[in-house]
C-alpha positions in Angstrom: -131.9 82.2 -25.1 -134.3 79.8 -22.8 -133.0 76.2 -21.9 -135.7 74.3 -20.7 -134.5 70.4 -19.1 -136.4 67.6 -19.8 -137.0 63.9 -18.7 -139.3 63.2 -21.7 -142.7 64.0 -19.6 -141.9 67.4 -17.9 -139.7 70.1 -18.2 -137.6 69.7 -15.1 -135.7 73.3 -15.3 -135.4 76.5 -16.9 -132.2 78.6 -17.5 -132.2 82.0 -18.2 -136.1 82.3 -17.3 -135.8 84.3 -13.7 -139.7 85.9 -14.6 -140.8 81.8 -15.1 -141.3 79.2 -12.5 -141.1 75.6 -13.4 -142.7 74.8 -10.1 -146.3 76.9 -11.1 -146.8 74.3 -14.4 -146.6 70.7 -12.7 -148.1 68.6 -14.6 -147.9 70.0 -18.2 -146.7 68.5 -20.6 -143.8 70.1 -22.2 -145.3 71.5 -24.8 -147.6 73.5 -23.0 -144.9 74.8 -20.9 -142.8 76.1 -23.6 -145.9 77.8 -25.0 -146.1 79.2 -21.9 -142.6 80.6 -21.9 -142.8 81.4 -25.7 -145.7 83.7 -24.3 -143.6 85.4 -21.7 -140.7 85.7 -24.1 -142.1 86.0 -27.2 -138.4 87.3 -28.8 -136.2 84.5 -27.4 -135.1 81.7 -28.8 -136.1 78.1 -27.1 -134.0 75.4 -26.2 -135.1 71.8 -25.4 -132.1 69.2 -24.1 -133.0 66.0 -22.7 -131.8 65.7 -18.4 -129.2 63.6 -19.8 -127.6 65.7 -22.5 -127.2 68.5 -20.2 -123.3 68.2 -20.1 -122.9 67.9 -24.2 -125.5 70.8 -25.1 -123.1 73.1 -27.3 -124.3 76.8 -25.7 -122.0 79.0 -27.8 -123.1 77.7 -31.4 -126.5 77.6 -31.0 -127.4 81.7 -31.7 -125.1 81.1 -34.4 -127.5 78.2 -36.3 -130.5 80.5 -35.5 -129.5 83.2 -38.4 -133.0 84.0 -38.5 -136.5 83.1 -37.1 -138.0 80.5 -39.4 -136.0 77.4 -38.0 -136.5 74.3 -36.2 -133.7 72.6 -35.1 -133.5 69.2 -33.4 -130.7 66.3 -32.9 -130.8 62.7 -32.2 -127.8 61.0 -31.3 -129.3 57.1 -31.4 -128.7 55.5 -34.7 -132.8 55.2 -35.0 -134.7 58.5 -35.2 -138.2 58.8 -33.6 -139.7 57.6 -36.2 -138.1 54.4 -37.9 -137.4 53.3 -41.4 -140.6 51.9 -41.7 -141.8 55.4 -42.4 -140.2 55.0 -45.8 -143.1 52.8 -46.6 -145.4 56.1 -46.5 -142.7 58.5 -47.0 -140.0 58.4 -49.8 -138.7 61.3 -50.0 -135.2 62.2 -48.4 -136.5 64.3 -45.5 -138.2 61.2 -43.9 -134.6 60.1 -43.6 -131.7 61.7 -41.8 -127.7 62.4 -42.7 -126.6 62.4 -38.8 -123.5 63.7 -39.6 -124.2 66.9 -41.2 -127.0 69.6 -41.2 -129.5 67.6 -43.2 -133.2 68.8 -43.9 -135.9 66.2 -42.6 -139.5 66.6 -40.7 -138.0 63.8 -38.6 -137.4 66.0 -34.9 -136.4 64.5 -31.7 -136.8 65.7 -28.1 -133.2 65.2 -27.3 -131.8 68.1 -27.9 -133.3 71.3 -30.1 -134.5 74.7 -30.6 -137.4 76.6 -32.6 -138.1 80.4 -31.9 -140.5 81.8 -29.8 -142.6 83.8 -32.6 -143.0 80.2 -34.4 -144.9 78.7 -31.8 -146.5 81.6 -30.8 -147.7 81.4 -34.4 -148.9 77.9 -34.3 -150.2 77.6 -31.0 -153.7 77.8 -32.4 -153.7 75.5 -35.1 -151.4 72.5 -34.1 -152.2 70.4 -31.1 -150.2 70.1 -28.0 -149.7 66.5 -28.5 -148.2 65.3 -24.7 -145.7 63.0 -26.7 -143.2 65.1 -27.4 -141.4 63.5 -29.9 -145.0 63.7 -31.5 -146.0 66.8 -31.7 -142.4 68.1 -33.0 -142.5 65.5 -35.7 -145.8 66.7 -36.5 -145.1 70.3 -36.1 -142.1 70.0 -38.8 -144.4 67.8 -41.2 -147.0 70.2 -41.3 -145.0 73.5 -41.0 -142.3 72.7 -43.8 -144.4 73.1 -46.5 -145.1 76.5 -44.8 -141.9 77.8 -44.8 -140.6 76.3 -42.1 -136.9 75.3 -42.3 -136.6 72.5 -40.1 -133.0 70.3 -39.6 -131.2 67.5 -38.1 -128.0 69.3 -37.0 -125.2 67.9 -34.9 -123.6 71.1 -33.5 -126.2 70.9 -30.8 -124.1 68.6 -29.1 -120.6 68.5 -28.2 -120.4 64.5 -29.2 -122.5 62.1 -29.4 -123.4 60.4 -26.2 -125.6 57.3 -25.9 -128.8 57.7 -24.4 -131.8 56.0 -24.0 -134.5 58.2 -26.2 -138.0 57.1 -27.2 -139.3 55.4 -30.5 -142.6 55.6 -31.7 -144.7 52.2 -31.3 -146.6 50.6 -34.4 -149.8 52.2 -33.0 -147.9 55.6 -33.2 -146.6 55.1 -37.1 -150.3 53.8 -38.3 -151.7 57.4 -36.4 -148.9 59.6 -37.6 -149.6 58.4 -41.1 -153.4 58.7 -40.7 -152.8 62.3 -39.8 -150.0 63.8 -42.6 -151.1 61.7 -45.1 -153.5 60.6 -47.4 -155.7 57.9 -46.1 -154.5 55.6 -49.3 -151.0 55.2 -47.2 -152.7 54.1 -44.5 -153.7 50.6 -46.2 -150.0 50.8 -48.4 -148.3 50.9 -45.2 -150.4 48.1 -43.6 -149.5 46.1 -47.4 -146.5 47.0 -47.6 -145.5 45.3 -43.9 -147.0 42.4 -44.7 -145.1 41.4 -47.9 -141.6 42.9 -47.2 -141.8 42.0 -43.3 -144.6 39.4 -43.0 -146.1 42.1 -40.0 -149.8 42.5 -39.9 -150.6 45.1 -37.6 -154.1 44.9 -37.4 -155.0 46.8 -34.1 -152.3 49.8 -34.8 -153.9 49.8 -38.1 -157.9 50.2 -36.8 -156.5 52.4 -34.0 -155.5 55.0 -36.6 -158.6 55.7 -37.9 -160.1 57.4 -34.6 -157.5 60.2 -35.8 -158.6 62.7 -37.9 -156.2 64.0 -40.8 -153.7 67.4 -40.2 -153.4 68.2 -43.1 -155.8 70.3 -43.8 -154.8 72.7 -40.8 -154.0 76.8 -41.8 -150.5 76.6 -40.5 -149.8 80.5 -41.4 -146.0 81.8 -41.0 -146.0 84.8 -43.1 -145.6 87.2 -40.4 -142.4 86.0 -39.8 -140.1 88.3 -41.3 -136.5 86.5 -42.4 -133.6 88.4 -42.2 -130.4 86.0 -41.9 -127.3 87.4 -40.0 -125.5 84.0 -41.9 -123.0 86.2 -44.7 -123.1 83.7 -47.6 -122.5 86.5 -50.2 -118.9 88.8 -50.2 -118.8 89.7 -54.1 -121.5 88.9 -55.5 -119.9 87.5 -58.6 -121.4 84.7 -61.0 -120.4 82.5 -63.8 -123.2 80.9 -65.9 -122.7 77.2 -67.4 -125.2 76.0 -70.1 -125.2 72.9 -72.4 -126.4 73.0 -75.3 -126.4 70.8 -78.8 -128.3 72.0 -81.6 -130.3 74.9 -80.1 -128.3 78.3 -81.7 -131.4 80.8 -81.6 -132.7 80.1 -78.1 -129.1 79.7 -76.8 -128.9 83.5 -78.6 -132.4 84.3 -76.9 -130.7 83.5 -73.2 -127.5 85.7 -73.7 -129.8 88.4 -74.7 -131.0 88.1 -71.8 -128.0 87.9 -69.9 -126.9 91.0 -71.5 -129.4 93.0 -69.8 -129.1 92.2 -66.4 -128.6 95.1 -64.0 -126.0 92.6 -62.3 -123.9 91.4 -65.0 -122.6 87.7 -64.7 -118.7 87.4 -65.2 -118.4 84.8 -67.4 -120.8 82.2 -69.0 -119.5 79.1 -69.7 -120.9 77.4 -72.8 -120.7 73.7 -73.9 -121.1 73.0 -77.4 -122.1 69.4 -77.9 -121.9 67.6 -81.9 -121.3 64.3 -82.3 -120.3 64.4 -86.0 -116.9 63.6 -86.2 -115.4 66.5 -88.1 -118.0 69.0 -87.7 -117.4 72.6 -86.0 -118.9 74.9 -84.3 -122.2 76.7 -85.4 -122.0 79.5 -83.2 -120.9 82.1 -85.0 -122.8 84.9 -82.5 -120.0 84.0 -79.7 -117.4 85.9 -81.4 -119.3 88.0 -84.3 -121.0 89.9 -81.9 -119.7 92.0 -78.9 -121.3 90.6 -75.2 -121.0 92.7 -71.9 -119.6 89.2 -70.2 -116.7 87.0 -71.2 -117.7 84.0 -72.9 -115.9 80.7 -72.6 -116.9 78.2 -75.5 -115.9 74.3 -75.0 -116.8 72.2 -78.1 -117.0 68.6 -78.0 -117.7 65.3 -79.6 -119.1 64.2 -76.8 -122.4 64.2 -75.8 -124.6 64.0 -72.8 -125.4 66.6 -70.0 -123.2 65.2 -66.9 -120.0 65.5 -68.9 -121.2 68.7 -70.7 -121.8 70.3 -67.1 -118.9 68.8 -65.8 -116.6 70.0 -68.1 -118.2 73.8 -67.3 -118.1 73.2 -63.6 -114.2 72.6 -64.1 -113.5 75.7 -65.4 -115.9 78.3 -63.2 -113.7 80.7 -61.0 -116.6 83.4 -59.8 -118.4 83.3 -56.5 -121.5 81.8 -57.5 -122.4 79.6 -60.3 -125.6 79.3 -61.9 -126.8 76.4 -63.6 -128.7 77.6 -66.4 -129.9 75.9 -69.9 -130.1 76.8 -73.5 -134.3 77.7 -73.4 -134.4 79.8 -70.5 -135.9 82.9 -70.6 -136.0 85.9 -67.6 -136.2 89.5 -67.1 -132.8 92.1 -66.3 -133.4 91.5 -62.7 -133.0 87.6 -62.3 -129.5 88.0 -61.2 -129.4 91.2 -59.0 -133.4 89.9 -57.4 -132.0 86.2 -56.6 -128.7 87.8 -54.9 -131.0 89.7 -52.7 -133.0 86.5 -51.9 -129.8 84.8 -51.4 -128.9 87.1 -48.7 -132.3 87.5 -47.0 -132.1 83.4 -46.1 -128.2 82.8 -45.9 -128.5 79.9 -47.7 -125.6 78.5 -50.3 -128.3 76.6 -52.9 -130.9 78.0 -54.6 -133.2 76.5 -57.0 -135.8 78.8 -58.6 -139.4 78.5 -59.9 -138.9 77.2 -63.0 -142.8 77.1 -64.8 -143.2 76.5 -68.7 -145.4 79.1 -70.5 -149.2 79.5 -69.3 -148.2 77.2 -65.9 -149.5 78.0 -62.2 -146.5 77.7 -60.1 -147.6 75.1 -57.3 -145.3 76.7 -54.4 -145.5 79.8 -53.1 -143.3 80.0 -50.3 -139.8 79.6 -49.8 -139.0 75.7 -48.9 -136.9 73.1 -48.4 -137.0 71.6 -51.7 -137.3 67.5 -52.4 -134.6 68.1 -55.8 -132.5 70.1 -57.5 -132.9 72.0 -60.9 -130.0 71.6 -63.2 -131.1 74.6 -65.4 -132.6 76.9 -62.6 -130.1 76.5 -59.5 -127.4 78.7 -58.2 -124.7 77.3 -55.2 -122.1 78.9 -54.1 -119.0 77.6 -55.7 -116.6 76.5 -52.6 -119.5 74.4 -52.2 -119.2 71.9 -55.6 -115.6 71.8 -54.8 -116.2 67.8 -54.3 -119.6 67.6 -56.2 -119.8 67.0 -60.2 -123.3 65.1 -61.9 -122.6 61.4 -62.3 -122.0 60.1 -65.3 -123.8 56.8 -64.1 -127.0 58.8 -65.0 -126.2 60.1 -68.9 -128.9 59.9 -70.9 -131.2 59.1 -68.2 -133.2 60.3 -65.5 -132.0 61.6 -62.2 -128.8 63.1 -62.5 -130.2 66.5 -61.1 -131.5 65.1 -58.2 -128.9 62.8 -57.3 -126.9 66.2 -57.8 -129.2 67.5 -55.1 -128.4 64.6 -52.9 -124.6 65.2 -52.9 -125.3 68.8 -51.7 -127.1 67.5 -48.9 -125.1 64.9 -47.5 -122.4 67.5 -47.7 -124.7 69.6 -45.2 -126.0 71.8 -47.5 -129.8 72.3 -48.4 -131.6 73.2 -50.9 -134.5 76.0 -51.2 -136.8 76.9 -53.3 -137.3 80.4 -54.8 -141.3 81.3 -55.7 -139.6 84.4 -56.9 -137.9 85.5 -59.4 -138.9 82.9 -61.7 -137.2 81.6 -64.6 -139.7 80.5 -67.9 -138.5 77.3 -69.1 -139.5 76.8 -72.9 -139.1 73.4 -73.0 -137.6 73.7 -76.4 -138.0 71.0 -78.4 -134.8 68.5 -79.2 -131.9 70.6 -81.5 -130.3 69.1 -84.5 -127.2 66.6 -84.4 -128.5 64.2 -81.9 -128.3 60.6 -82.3 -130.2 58.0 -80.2 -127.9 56.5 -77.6 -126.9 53.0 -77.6 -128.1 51.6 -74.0 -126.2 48.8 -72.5 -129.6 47.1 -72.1 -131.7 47.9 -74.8 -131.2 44.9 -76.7 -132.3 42.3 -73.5 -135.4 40.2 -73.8 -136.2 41.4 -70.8 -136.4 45.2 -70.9 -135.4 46.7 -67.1 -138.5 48.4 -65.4 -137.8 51.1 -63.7 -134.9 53.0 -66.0 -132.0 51.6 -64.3 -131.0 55.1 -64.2 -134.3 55.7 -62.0 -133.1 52.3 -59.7 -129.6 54.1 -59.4 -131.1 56.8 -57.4 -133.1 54.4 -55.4 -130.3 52.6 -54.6 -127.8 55.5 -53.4 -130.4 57.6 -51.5 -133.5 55.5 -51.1 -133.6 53.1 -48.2 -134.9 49.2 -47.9 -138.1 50.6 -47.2 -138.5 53.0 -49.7 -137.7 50.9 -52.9 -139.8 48.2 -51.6 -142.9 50.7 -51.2 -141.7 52.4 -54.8 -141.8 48.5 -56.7 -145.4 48.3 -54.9 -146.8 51.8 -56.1 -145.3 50.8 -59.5 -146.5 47.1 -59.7 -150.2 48.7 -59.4 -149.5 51.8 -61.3 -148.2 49.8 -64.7 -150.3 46.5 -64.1 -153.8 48.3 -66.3 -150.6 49.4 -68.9 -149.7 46.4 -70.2 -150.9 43.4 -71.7 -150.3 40.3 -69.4 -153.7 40.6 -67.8 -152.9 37.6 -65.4 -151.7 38.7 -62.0 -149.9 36.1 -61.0 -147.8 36.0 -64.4 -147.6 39.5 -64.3 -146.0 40.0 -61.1 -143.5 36.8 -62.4 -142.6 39.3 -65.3 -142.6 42.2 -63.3 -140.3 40.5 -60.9 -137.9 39.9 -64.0 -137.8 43.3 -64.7 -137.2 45.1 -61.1 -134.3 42.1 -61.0 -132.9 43.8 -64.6 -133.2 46.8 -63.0 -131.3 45.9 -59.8 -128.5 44.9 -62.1 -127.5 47.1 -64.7 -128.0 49.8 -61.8 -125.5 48.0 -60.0 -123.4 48.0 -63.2 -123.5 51.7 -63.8 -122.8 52.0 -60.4 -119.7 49.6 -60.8 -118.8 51.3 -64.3 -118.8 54.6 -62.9 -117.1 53.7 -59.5 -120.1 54.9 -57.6 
């Protein structure tokens, strides 16, 4: 492990570098230097801490966070990050935002204090420019490397305690190029929009001054020869129950313990949920106890429907290891269980969510990632981990109760990745008997709520200021050549009725629910 000392411009000392002499590189930035060291170490891990932090850097857990090669760590212990919430404007999903309080997954890195192995840069020292900010380039390094492969985190065990310090932030002129480089020109002129009507800014220089940057995005950031081994030991028994939900789907729930039954790694115990609303009626799955299954099988029945308290009521009862969120019309080979143990193992990470294509789809991702949600019928976590985490009932037959789901992982500290491989085919069966249309709160209201206040429920827990405004502006424009009030002016009145709706029965879930 290298510690190189900073004062924001210049790397001011090296520990643990004796073949290295700060005094030779004068005058580079610090990202040339640590190039330069990653060069002459190229198996070492690399430190960063700001001149000030130098008492509070926390030496003996930092090989520990570095379980394998493919991480970027970073910590910023000012309220505001680099980059401020203005980025939501551009950026709404949660890794332009940061839990400080826990390891949380974000692009948003800080020259304070952090670390990133030597192979990595050594990897990207061809492709990614040594920005002399360096606040910059890491912020751009993590944007552009994450969808890589690159694991990058806000993580607080770099430090002892918090300390206040004096750090930089990034100037208007810096947001408008940051955004002209790692994102679509579009955001470019919705950031600039979107100042002007939620802040009454208009940034007209920052905003010409970006386009003298070209775009980053396009740049072959390649990280595949970095093998990943973890030394973390997430995994002791390798045990797994399986909870599904189902109403009304008895052949493909039939289909999916077939396949269960021939796994080379056998689950435990699957956990099913039998959902009919008809008061009086029983269960229809005879196959549960006609037939003989290589697993125990727990079957709840209920009257009550909807997913949360379906999964909820299976989550209650899981006692394995792991537990694998699965649904009634998914389909996988005998190796799913033993494959995704070993993948498990290779990143020491405690939540997995798995490709999860519908027949004849091309998978998008390729590479193991931080991921922006959470699959309810394709994850598996580690079960110490839910110990405080069940779906909210807020969202019930709605949208967003998987990523919200997500969200509670991660404000816990734990991320989320995404598995290319093994993949699980999601039929995308259609609806099963016994259903009945739910009754929404809302649905009788002269005014119908726009978004789903279930969709403003989510923007409200885990969406800042900045991002809901910038999310009612895509969706002004995205729903305005939908409908039939051609007027602007009376259609944004409208519109403006609706978000308001939306505001409030989202806050009345949220109250309902004790949110």
């Amino acid at each position: 492990m290298i510690i190189a000392y900073h004062n924001t411009k210049n790397i001011i000392e090296l520990a643990n570098a004796s073949a290295f002499s700060v005094d030779k590189v004068k005058g580079n930035s610090i990202v040339e230097v640590l190039i330069q060291v990653a060069e002459a170490y190229p198996d070492e891990i690399l430190i960063w801490c700001h001149q000030s932090l130098k008492g509070q850097l926390n030496i003996s857990e930092i090989e520990q966070l570095f379980h394998h090669k493919k991480l970027l760590f970073s910590y910023n212990p000012s309220k505001i990050p680099y980059m401020d919430a203005t980025i939501g404007y551009v950026d709404m999903s949660h890794f332009a935002g940061i839990n400080s309080d826990v390891s949380f997954g974000t692009w948003q890195m800080s020259s304070a204090v952090g670390g990133i192995h030597s192979t990595v840069l050594l990897a990207v020292k061809n492709q990614v420019s040594f920005d002399k900010n360096f606040d910059y380039f890491l912020c751009s390094l993590a944007k552009l490397a994450m969808p890589k492969g690159l694991l990058c985190y806000s993580e607080p065990k770099l430090l002892k305690q918090k300390v206040a310090t004096t750090l930089p932030k990034a100037s208007a002129f810096t947001l408008f190029r940051f955004v002209k480089q790692h994102y679509k020109t579009q955001w470019v002129f919705l950031l600039m929009l979107n100042l002007f009507l939620y802040e009454r800014k208009f940034p007209l220089l920052p905003f010409l001054f970006s386009f003298f940057f070209k775009n980053r995005t396009n740049l072959n950031v390649n990280l595949d020869s970095i093998q990943v081994q973890s030394s973390m030991k997430v995994v002791d028994q390798s045990t797994v129950d399986v909870i599904i939900p189902t109403i009304g789907r008895k052949d493909y729930l039939y289909d999916v313990l077939k396949d269960f039954s021939k796994q080379t790694l056998l689950p435990n115990t699957i956990i099913i949920v039998e959902q009919n609303p008809k008061e009086g009626s029983e269960s229809e799955l005879d196959f549960l106890t006609n037939k003989e299954w290589p697993f125990q099988i727990q079957h709840v029945f209920t009257h009550q429907t909807g997913a949360c308290n379906a999964r909820n009521l299976a989550l209650d009862q899981t006692q394995s290891e792991w537990v694998f969120l699965a649904d009634d019309d998914n389909r996988f080979d005998g190796s799913l269980l033993s494959n995704i143990f070993s993948k498990i193992e290779q990143y020491g990470n405690p939540v997995m969510t798995t490709a999860y294509p519908q027949k004849n789809e091309i998978k998008k991702h390729q590479k193991v990632v931080q991921w922006p949600t959470f699959g309810a019928g394709n994850s598996f976590v580690r079960r110490d981990v839910l110990e405080n985490i069940r779906f909210n009932k807020g969202y019930e037959f709605g949208y967003g109760e998987d990523g919200d789901f997500g969200m509670q992982l991660r404000n816990q500290g734990f991320d989320v990745l995404y598995l290319p491989e093994p993949e699980i085919l999601h039929l995308k069966a259609p609806m099963g008997g016994f259903r009945t249309k739910p009754v929404l709160q809302w649905q009788n209201d002269k005014i119908q709520p726009k978004p789903s206040p279930t969709i403003m429920l989510y923007q409200l827990l885990h969406h800042s200021a900045a991002q809901r405004n910038s999310y009612k502006t895509t969706l002004f424009f995205k729903y305005y050549r939908l409908q039939s009030i051609k007027n602007p002016f009376k259609y944004f009145a409208h519109f403006q009725k609706q978000w308001n709706s939306s505001v409030f029965w989202a806050n009345e879930l949220r109250k309902q629910n004790e949110i």
